[in-house]
PyMOL Python script that loads the backbone (N, CA, C, O; Angstrom):
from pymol import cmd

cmd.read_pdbstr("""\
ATOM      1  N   UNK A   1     170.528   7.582 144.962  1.00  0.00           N
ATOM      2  CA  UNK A   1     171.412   8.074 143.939  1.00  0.00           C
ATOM      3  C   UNK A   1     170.805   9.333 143.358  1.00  0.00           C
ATOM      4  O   UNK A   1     169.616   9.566 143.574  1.00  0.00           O
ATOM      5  N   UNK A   2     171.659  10.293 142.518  1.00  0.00           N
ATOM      6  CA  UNK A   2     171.205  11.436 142.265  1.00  0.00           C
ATOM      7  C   UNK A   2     171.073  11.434 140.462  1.00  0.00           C
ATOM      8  O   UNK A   2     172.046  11.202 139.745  1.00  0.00           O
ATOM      9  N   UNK A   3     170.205  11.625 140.128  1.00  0.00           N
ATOM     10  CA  UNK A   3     169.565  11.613 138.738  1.00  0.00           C
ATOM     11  C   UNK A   3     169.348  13.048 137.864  1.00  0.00           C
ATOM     12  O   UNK A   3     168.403  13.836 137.814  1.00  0.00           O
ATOM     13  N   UNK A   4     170.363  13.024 137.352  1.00  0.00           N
ATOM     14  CA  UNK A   4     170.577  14.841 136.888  1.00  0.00           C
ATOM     15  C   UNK A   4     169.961  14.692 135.645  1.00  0.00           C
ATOM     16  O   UNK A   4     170.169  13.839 134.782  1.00  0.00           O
ATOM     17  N   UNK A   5     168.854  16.010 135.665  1.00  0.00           N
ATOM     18  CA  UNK A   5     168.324  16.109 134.609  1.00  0.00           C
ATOM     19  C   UNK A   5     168.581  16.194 133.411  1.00  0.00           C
ATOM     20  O   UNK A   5     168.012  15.667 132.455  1.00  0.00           O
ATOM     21  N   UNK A   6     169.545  16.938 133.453  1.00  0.00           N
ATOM     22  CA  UNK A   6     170.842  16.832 132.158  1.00  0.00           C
ATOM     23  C   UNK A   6     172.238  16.211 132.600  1.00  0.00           C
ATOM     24  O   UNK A   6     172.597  16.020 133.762  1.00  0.00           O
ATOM     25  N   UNK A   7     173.144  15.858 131.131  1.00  0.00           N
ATOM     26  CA  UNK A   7     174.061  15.916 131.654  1.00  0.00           C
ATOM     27  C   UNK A   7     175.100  16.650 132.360  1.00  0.00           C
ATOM     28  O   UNK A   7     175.122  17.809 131.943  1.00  0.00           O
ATOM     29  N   UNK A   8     175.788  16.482 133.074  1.00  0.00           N
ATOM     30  CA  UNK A   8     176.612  17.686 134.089  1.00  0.00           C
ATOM     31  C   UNK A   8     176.108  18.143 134.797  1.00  0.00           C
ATOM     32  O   UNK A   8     176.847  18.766 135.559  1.00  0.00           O
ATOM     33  N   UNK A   9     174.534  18.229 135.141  1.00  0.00           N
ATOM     34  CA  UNK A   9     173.337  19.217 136.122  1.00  0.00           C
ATOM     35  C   UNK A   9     174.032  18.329 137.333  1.00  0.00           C
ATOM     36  O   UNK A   9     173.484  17.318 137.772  1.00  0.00           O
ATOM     37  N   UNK A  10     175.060  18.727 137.728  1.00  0.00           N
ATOM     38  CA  UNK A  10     174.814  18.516 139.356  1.00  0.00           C
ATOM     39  C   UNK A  10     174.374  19.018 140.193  1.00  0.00           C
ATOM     40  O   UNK A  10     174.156  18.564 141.316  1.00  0.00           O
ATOM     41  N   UNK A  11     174.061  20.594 139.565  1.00  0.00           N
ATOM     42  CA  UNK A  11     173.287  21.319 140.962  1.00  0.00           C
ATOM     43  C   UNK A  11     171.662  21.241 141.102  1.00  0.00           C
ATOM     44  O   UNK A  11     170.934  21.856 141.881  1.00  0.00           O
ATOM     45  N   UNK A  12     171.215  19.965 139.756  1.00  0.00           N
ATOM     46  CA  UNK A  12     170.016  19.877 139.565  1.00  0.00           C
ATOM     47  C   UNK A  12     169.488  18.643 139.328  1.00  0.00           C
ATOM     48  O   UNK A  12     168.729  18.374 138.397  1.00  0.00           O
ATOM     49  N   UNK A  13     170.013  17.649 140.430  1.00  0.00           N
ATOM     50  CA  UNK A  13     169.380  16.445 140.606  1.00  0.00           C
ATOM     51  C   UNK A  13     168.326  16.185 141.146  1.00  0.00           C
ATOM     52  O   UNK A  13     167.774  17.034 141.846  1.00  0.00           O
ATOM     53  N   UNK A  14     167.654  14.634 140.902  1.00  0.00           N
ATOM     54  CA  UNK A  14     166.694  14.306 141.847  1.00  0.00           C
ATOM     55  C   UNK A  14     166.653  13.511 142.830  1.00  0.00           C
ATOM     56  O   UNK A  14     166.306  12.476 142.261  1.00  0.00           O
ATOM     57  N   UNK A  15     166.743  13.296 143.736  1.00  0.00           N
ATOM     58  CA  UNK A  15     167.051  11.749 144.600  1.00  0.00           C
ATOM     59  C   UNK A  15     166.166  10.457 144.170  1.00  0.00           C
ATOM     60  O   UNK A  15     164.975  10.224 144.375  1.00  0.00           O
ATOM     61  N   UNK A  16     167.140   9.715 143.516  1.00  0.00           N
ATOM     62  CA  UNK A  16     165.872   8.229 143.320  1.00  0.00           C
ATOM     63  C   UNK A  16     166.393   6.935 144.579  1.00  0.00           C
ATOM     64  O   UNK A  16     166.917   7.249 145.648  1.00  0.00           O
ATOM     65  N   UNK A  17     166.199   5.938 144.290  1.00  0.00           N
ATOM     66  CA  UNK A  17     166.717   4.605 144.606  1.00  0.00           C
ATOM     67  C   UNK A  17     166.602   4.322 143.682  1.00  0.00           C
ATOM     68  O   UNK A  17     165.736   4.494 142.824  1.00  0.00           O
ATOM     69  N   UNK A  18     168.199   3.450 143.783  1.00  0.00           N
ATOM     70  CA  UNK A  18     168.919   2.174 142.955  1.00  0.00           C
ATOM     71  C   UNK A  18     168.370   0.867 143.041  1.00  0.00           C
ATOM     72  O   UNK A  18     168.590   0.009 143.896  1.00  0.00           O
ATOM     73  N   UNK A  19     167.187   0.799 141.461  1.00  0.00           N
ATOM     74  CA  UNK A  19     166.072  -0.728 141.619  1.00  0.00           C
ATOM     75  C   UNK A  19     166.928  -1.670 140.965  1.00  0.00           C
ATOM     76  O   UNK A  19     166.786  -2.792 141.451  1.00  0.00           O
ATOM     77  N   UNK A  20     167.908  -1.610 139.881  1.00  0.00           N
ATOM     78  CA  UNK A  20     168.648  -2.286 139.253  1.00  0.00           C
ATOM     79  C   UNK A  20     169.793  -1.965 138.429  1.00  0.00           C
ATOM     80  O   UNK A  20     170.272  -0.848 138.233  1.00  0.00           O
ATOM     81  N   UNK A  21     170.180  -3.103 137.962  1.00  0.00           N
ATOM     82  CA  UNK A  21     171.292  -2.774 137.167  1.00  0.00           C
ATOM     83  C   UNK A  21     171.743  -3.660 136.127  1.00  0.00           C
ATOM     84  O   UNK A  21     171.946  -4.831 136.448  1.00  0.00           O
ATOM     85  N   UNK A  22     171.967  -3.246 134.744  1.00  0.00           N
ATOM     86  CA  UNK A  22     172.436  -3.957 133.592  1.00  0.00           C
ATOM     87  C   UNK A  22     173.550  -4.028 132.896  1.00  0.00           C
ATOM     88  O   UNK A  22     173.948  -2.879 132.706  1.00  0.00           O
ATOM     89  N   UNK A  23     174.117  -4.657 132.514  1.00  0.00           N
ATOM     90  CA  UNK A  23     175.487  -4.853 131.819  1.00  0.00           C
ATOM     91  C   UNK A  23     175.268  -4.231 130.416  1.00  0.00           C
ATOM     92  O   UNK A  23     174.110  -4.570 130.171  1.00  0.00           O
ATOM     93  N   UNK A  24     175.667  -3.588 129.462  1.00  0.00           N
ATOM     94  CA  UNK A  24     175.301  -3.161 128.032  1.00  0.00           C
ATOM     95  C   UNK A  24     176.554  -2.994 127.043  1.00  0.00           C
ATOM     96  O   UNK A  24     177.559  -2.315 127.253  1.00  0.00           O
ATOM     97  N   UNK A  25     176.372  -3.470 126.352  1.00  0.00           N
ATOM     98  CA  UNK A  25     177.603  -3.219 125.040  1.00  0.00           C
ATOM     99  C   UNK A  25     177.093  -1.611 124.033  1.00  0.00           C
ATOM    100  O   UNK A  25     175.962  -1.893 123.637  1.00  0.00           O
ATOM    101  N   UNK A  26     177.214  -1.111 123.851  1.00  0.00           N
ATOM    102  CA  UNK A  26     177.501   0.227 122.827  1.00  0.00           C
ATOM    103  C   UNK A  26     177.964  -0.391 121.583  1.00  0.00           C
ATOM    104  O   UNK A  26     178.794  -1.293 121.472  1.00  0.00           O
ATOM    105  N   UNK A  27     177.429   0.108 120.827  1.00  0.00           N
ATOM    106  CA  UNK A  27     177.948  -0.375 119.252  1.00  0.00           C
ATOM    107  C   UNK A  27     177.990   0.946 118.832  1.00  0.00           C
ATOM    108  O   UNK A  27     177.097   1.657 119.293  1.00  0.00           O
ATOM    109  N   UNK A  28     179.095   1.665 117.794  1.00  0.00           N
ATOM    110  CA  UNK A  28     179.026   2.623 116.599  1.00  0.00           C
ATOM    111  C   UNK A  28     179.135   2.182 115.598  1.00  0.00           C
ATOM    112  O   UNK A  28     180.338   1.989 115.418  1.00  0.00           O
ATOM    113  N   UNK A  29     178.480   1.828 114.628  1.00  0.00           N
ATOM    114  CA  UNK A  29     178.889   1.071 113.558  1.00  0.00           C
ATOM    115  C   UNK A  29     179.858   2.187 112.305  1.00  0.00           C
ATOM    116  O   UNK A  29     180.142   3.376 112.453  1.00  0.00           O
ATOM    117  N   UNK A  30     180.088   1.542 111.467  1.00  0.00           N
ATOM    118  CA  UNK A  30     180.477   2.575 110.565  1.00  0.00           C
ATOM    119  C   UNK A  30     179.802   3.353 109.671  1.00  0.00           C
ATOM    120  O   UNK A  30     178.834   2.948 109.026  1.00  0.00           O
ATOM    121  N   UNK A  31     180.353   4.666 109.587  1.00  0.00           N
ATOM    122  CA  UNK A  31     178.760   5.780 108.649  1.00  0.00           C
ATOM    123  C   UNK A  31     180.348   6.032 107.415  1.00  0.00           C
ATOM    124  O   UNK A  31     181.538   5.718 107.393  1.00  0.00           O
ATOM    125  N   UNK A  32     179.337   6.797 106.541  1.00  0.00           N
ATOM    126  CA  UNK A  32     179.775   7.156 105.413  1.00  0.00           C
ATOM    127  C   UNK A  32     181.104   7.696 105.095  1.00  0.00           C
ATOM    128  O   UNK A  32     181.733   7.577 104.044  1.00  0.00           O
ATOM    129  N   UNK A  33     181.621   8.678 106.824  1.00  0.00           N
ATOM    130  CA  UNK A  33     182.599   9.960 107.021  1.00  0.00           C
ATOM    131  C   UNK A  33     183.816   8.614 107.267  1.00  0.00           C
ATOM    132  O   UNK A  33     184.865   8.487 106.635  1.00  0.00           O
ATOM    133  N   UNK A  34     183.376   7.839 108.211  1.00  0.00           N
ATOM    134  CA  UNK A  34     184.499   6.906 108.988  1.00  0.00           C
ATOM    135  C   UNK A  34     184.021   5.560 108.652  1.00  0.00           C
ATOM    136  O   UNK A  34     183.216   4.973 109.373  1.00  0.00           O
ATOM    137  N   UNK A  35     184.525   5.031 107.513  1.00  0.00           N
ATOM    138  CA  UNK A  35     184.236   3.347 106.513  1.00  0.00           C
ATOM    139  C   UNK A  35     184.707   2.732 107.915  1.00  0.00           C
ATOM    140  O   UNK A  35     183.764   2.325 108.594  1.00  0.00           O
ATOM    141  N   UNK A  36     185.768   2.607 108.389  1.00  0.00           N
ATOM    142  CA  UNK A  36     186.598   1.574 109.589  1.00  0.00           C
ATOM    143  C   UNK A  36     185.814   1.753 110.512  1.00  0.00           C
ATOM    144  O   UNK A  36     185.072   0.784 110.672  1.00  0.00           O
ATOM    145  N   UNK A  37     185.648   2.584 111.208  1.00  0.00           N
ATOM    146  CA  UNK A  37     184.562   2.929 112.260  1.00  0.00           C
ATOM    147  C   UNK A  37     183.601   1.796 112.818  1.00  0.00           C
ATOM    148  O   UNK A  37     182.456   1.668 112.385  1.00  0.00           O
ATOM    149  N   UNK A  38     184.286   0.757 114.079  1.00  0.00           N
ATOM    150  CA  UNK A  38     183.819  -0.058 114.835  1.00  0.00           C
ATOM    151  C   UNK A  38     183.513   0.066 115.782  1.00  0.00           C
ATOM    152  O   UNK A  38     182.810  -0.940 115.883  1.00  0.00           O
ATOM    153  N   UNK A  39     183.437   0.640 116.893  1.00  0.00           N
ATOM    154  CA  UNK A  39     183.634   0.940 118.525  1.00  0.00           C
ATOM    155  C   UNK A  39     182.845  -0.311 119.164  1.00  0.00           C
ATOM    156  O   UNK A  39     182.184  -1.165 118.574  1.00  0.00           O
ATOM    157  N   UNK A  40     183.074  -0.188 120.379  1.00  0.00           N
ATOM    158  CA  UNK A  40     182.261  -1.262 121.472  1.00  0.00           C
ATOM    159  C   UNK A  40     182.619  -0.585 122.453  1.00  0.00           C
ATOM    160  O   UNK A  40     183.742  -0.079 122.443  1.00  0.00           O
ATOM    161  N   UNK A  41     182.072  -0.473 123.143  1.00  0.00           N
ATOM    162  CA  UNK A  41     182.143  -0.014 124.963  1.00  0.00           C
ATOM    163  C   UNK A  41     181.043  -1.001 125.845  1.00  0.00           C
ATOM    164  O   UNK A  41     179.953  -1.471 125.519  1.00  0.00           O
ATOM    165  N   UNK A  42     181.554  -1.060 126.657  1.00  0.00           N
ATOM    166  CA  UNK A  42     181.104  -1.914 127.777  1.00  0.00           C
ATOM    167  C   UNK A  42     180.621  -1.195 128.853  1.00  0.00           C
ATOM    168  O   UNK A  42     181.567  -0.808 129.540  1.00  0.00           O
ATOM    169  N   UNK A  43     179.436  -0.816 129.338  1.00  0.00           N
ATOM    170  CA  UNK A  43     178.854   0.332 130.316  1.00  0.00           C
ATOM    171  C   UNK A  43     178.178  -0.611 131.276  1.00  0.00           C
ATOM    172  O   UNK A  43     178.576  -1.770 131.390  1.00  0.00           O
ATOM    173  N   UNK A  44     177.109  -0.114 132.004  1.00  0.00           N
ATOM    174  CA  UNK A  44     176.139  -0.284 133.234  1.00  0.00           C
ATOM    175  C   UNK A  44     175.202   0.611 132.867  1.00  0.00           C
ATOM    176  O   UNK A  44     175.538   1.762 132.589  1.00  0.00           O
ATOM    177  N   UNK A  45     173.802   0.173 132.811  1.00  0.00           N
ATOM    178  CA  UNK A  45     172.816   1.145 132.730  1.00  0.00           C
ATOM    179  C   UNK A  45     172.004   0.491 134.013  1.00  0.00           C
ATOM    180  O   UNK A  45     171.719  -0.686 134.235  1.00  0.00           O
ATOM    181  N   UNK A  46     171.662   2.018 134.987  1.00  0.00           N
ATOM    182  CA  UNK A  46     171.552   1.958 136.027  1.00  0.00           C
ATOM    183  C   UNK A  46     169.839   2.177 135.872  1.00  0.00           C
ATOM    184  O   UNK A  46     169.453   3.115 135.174  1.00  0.00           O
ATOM    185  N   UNK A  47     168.927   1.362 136.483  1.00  0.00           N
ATOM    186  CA  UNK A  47     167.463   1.780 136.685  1.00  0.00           C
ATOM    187  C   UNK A  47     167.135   2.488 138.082  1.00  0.00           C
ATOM    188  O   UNK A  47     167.292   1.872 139.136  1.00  0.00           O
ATOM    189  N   UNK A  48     166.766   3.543 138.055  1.00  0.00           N
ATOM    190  CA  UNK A  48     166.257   4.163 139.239  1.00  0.00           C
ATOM    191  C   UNK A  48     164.754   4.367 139.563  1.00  0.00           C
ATOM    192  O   UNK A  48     163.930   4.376 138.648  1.00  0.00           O
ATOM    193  N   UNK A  49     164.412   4.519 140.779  1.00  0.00           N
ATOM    194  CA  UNK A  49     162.586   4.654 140.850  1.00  0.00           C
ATOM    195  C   UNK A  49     162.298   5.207 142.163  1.00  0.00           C
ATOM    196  O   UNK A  49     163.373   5.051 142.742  1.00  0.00           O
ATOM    197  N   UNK A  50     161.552   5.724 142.934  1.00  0.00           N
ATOM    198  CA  UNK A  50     161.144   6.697 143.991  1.00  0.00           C
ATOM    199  C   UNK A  50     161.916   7.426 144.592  1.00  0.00           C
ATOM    200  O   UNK A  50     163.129   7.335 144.407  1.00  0.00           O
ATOM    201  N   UNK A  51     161.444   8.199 145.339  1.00  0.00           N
ATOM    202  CA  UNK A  51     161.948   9.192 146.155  1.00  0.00           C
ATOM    203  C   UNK A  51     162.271   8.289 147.623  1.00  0.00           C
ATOM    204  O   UNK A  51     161.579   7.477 148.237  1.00  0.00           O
ATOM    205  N   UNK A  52     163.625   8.826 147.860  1.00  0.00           N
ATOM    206  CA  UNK A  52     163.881   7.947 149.050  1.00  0.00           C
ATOM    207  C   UNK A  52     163.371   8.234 149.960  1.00  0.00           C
ATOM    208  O   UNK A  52     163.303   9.411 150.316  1.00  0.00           O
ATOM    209  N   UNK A  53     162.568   6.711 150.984  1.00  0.00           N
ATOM    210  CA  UNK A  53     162.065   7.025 152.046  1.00  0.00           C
ATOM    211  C   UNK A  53     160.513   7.099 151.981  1.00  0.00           C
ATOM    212  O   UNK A  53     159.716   7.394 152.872  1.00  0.00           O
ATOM    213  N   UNK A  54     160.234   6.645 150.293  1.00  0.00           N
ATOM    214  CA  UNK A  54     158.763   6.742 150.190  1.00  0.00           C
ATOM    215  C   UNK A  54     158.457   6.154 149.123  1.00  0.00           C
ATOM    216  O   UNK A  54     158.049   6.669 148.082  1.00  0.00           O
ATOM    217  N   UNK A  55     158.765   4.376 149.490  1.00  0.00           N
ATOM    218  CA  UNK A  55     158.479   3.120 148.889  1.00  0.00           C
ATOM    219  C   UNK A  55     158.182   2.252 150.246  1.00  0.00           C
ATOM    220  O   UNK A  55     158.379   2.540 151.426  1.00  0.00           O
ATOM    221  N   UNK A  56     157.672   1.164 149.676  1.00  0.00           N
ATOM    222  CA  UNK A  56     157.285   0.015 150.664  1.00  0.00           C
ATOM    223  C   UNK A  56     158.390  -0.701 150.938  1.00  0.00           C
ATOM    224  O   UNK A  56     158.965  -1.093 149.922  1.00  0.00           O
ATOM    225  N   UNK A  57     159.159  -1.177 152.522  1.00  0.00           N
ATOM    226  CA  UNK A  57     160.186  -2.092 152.883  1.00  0.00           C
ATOM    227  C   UNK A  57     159.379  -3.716 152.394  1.00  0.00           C
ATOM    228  O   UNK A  57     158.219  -4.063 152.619  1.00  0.00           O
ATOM    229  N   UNK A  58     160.118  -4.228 151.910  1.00  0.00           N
ATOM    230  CA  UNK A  58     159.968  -5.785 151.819  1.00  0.00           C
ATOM    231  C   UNK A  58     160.316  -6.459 153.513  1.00  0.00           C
ATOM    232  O   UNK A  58     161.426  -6.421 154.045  1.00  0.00           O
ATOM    233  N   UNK A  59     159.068  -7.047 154.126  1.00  0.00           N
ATOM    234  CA  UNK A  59     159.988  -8.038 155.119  1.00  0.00           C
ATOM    235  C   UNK A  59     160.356  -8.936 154.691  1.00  0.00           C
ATOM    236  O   UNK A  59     161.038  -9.708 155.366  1.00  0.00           O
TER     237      UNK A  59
END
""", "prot")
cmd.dss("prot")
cmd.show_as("cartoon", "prot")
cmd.util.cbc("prot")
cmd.orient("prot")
C-alpha cells in the first residue's frame, strides 16, 4: 500500500505492507461555537510496516 506523506501527496508516497487493521469510532464532541455538536464516524485505521519485499515470509 502507498503511505503519503501528507495528505493528497500522491506523487509522494512510500510503499509499506498492510500488517493490520482496526475498526475506530471518531467522536467531535461539542465546543463552545456549536452547543449541539455530536458527530460519530465509523473509519478503519490501517497499520503499515516495511518496504515490500524486505520482511521475513512466515512458513
Amino acid at each position: 500500500m502507498g503511505v503519503a506523506e501528507d495528505p493528497g501527496d500522491f506523487g509522494g508516497y512510500r510503499e509499506s505492507v498492510l500488517v493490520d487493521a482496526h475498526h475506530v469510532e471518531n467522536w467531535w464532541p461539542a465546543t463552545g461555537t456549536t452547543p449541539e455538536r455530536a458527530e460519530k464516524e465509523t473509519a478503519l485505521t490501517l497499520f503499515a510496516d516495511w518496504t515490500p519485499g524486505e520482511y521475513d515470509l512466515l512458513d
